[in-house]
N, C-alpha and C positions, 0 to 999 in steps of 0.2 A: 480815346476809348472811354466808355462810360464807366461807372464800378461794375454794373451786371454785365459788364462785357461785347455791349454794341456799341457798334461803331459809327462816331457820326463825321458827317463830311459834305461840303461846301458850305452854300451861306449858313446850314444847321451848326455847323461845328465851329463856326465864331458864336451863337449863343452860349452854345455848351463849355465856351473857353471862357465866355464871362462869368459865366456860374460858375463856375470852379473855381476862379477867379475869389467869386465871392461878391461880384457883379451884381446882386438880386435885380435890381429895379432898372440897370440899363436891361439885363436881357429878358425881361419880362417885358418890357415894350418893345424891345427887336422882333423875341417871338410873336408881336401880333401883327407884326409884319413878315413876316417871314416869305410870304409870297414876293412882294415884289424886291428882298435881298438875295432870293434866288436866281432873279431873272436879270438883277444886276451880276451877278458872280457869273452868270453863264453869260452873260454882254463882253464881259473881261475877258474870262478864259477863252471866248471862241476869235479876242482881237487880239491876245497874248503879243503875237509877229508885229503887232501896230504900236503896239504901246510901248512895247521893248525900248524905243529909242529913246524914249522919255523918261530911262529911270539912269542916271549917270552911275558913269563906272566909275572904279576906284572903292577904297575902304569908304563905311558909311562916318558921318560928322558924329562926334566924339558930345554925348552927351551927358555927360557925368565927368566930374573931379576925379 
């Protein structure tokens, strides 16, 4: 959720997570794409059932001491 209170979501709300972030310069070149990181998030989420299999089960790999 933004500070003024909108809410963003799909490929918008990975920029908005880098600015927050403190990200400036990756999401200012994402937002000038923003078109086709939409059409990739809606590629995924509409193959969600396909891809499934491809992500292993179990706890994820331990990346930090």
């Amino acid at each position: 959720m933004r500070p003024d209170g909108r809410i963003a979501s799909r490929g918008a709300a990975g920029v908005e997570l880098l600015r927050a972030l403190g990200f400036e310069r990756p999401a200012a070149a994402l937002g000038r794409v923003e078109g086709p990181i939409e059409r990739v998030y809606g590629l995924v989420a509409e193959h969600r059932d396909r891809l499934g299999p491809f992500v292993p089960d179990g706890p994820a790999p331990r990346r930090f001491p």
